[in-house]
C-alpha positions as CSV (number, residue, x, y, z in Angstrom):
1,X,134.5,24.6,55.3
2,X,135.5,27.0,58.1
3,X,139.2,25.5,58.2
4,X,139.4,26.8,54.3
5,X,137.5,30.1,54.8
6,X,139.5,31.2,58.1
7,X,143.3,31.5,56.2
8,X,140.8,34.8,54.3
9,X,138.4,32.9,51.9
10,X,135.4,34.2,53.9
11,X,135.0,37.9,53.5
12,X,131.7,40.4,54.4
13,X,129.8,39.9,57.4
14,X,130.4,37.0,59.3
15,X,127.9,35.8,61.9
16,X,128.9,33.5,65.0
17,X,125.7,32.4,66.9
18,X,126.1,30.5,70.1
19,X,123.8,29.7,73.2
20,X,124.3,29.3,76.7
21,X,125.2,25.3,75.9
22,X,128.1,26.2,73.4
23,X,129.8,29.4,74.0
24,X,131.7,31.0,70.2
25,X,133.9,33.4,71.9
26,X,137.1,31.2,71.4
27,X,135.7,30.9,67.3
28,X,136.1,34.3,67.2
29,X,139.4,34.9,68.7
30,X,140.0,32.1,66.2
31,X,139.4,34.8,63.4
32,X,141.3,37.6,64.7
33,X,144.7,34.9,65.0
34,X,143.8,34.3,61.7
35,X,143.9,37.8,60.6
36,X,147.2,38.9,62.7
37,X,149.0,36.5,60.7
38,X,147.4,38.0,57.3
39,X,149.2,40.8,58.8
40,X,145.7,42.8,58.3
41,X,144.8,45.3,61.3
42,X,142.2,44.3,64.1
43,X,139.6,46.8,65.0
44,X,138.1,45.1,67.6
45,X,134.6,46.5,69.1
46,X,134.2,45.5,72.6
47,X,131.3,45.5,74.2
48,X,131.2,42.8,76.8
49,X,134.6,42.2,77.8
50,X,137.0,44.8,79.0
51,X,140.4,44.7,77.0
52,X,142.4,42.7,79.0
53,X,140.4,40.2,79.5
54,X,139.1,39.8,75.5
55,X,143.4,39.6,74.9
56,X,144.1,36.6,77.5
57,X,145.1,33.8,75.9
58,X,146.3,35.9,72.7
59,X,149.7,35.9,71.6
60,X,152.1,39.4,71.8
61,X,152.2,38.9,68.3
62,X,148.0,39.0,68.0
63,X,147.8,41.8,70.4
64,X,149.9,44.2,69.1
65,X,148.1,44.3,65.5
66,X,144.7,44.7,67.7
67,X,143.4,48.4,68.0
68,X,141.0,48.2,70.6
69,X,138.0,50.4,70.8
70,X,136.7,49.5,74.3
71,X,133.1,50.2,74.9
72,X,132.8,48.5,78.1
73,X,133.9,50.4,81.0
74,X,131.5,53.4,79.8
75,X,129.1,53.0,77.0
76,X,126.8,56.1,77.4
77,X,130.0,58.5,78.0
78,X,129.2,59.5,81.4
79,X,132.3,59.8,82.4
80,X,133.2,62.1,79.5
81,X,136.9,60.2,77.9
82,X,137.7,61.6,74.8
83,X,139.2,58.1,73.3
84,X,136.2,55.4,74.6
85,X,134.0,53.8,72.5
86,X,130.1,54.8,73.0
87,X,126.7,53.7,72.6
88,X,126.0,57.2,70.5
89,X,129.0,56.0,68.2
90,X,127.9,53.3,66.4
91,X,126.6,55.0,63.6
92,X,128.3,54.1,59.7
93,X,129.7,56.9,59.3
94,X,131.1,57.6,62.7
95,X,132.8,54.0,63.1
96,X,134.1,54.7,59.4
97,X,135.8,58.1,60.3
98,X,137.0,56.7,63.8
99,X,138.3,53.2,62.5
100,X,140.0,55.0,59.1
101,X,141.9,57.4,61.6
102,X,143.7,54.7,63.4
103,X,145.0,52.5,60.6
104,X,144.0,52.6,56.7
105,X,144.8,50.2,54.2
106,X,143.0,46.4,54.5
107,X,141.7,45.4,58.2
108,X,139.1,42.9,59.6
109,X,136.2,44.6,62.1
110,X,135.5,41.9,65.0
111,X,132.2,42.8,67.0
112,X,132.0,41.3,70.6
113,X,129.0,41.1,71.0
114,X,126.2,42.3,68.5
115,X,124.0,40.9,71.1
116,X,125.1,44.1,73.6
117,X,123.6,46.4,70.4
118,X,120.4,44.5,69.2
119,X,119.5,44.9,73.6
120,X,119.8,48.4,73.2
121,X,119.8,49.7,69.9
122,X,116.5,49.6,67.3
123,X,117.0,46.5,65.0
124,X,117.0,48.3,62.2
125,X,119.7,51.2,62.8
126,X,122.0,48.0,64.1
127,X,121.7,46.2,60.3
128,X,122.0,49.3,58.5
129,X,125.3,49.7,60.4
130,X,126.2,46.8,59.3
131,X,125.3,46.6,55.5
132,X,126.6,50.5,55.0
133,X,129.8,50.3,56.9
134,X,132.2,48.7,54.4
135,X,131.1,51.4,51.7
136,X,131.3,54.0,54.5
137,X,134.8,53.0,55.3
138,X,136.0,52.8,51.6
139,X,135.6,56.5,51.1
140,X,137.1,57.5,54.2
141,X,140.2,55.3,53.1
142,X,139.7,52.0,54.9
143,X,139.1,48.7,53.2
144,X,137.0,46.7,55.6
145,X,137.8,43.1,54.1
146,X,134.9,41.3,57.1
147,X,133.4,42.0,59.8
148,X,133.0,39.0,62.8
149,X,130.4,39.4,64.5
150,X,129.2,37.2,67.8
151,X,125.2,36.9,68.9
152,X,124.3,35.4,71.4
153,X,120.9,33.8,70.0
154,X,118.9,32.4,72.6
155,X,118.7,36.3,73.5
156,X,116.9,37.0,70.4
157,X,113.7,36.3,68.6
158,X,114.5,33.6,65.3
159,X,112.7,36.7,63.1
160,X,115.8,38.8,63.9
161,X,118.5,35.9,63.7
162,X,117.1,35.0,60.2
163,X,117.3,39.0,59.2
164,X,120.9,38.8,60.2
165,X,121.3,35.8,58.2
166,X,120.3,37.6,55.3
167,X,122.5,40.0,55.7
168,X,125.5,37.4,56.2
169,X,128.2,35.9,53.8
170,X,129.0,33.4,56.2
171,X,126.8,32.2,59.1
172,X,128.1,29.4,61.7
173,X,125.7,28.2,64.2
174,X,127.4,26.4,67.1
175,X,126.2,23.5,68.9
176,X,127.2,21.2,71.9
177,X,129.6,18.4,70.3
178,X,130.1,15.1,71.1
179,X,131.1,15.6,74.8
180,X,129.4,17.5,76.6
181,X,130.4,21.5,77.5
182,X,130.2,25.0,77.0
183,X,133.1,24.7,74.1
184,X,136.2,25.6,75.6
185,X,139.8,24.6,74.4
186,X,139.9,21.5,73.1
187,X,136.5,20.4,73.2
188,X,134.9,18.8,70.5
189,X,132.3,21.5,69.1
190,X,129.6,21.5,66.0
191,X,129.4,24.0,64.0
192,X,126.5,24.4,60.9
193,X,128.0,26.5,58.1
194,X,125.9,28.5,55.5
195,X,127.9,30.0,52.9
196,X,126.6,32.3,50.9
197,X,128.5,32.5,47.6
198,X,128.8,35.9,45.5
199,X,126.4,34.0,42.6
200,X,123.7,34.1,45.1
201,X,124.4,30.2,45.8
202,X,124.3,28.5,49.5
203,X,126.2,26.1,50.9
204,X,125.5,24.3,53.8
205,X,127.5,21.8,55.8
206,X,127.8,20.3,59.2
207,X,131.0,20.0,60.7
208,X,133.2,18.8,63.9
209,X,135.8,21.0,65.6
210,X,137.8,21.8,68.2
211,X,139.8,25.2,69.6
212,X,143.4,24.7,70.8
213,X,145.3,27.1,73.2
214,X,146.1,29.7,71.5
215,X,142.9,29.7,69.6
216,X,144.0,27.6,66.8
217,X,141.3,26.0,65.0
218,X,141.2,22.1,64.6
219,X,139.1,20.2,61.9
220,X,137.9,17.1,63.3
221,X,135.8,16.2,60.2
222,X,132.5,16.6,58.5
223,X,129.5,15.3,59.8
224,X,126.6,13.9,57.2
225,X,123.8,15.8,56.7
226,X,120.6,14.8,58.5
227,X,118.9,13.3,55.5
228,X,121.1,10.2,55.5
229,X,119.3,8.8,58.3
230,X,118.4,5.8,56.8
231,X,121.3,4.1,57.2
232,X,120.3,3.7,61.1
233,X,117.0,2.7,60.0
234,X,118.3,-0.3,57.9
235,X,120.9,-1.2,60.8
236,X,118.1,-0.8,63.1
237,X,116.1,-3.5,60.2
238,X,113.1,-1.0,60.3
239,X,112.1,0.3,56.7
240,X,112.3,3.9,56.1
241,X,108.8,5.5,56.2
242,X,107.3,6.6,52.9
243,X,105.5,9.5,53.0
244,X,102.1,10.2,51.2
245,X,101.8,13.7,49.8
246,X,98.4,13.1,49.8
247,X,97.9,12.9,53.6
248,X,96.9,16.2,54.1
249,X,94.6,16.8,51.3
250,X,90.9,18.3,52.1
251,X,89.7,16.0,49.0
252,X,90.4,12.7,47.7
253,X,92.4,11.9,44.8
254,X,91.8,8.1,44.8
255,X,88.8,6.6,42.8
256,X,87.1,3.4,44.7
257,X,86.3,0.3,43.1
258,X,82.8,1.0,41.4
259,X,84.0,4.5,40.1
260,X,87.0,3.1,38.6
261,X,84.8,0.2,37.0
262,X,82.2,2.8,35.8
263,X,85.4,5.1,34.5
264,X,85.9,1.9,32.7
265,X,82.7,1.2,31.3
266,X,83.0,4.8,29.4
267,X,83.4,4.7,25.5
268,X,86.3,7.0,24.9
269,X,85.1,9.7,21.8
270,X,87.8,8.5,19.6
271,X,87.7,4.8,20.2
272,X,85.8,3.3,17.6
273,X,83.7,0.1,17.5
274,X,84.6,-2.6,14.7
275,X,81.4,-2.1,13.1
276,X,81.5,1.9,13.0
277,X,85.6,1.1,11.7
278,X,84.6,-1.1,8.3
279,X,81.4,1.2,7.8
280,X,83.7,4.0,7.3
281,X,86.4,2.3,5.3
282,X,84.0,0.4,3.3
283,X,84.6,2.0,-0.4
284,X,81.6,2.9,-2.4
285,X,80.8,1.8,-6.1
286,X,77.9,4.3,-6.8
287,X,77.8,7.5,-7.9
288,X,78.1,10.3,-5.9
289,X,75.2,13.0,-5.7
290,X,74.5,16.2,-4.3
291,X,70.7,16.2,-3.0
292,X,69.4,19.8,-2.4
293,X,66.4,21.1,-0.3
294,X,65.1,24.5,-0.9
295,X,64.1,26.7,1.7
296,X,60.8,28.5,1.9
297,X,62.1,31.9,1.2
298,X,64.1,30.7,-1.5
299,X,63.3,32.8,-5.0
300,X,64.1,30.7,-8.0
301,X,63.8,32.7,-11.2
302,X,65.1,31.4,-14.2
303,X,64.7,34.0,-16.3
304,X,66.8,36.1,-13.7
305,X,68.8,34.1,-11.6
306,X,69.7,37.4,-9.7
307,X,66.6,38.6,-9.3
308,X,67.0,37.9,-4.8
309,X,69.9,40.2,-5.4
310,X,69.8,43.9,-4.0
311,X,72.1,45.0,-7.4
């Protein structure tokens, strides 16, 4: 899924979670190759990394469609430079007036890291950012296609990664392949996609790959969902486990043996016995009659049948 979504399927916020076992930097300098050869501008936002070091490894052809906003050597602005990147900047409108001066027309916003803002920023200022840029942008003349975004998430709660998420087109979780490593070039990484298609649909898949030099993704293949375990269980010759939905239950829902015999033993109200069935269809030969008994308060005049009557 990621090998068809990088060449510019996958557009809106996309989300990059690693861990300390599996880093995703070289994922998302995979984006931003695929982007310079879109021939889309690069506004990168650097928090972590100074510029030369985020560019290593990237082509001159990469670099020189990246316009770097560098945050790292003085976030707060201490140091008063007119051009840096600060803390007090990441507003929507700010970043959309900033990022609109230095190149209009189509470009893809890469966020390195998100986790340097959630530390230090309130949560909810950081995902407003984030939902109300690309509108932001559009009026002042920009038309951010995505945003890549990396997050560090053993650094965060799970409440805050599942908010981000949310808010999310595509989400891709890596994890520790086959071999073991951090995820460098080369090696063998897994990577769980959610998709979240414009109809409101998901799509989820797990899948093997690797980052060459130059940060050129490689599929390796598609791994089967954890469901399909059974397969080991029947080359293993153990049976699956069933499960009982009833475990759980704070009541019974099974009837023992004398309740079910005593259920049994119950006349249903619309079964009928073969002696009540022929009494009922057994036809009649007599005559039929219409036997009335009069009340006590009954008033029978018949001189004046109306008499009872209040006329």
């Amino acid at each position: 899924m990621v090998e068809a979504l990088l060449p510019g399927a996958a557009e809106g916020l996309i989300l990059i979670r690693d861990s300390i076992a599996c880093e995703g930097r070289p994922l998302l300098k995979s984006f931003v190759v695929a982007a310079a050869q879109r021939a889309e501008s690069i506004h990168v936002l650097s928090f972590e990394l100074p510029e030369l070091e985020f560019k290593t490894g990237l082509s001159p052809e990469v670099t020189s469609r990246i316009l770097f906003h560098d945050a790292f050597p003085d976030p707060l602005g201490w140091s008063g430079r007119g051009s840096a990147l600060t803390l007090g900047e990441f507003s929507a409108s700010q970043l959309a007036s900033r990022l609109a001066a230095a190149s209009p027309g189509s470009a893809t916003v890469v966020l390195d890291s998100l986790s340097w803002l959630l530390l230090r920023l309130p949560f909810p200022s950081v995902c407003q950012v984030l939902a109300q840029l690309p509108r932001r942008a559009s009026a002042a003349g920009l038309n951010v296609v995505r945003m890549v975004a990396l997050v560090h998430e053993d650094l965060h709660p799970p409440a805050q990664l599942e908010v981000l998420k949310t808010l999310a087109r595509l989400a891709v979780t890596l994890q520790p392949g086959p071999e073991s490593g951090r995820g460098g070039e080369g090696t063998p990484q897994t990577a769980v996609v959610l998709h979240r298609k414009r109809g409101g649909r998901f799509l989820q898949k797990t899948q093997l790959f690797s980052v060459l030099p130059g940060f050129v993704f490689k599929f390796l293949g598609e791994l089967p969902p954890k469901a399909v375990s059974r397969e080991e269980d029947a080359e293993e010759g153990r049976e699956p486990a069933a499960v009982d939905p009833t475990a759980r239950l704070t009541f019974s829902l099974h009837l023992t043996e004398a309740e079910r015999q005593a259920r049994e033993s119950v006349p249903l109200p619309y079964h009928f016995s073969e002696e009540k069935k022929s009494s009922l269809l057994q036809t009649s030969t007599e005559e039929a009659k219409i036997y009335y008994q009069p009340d006590a308060a009954d008033d029978f005049d018949d001189e004046d049948p109306d008499d009872d009557l209040d006329v």
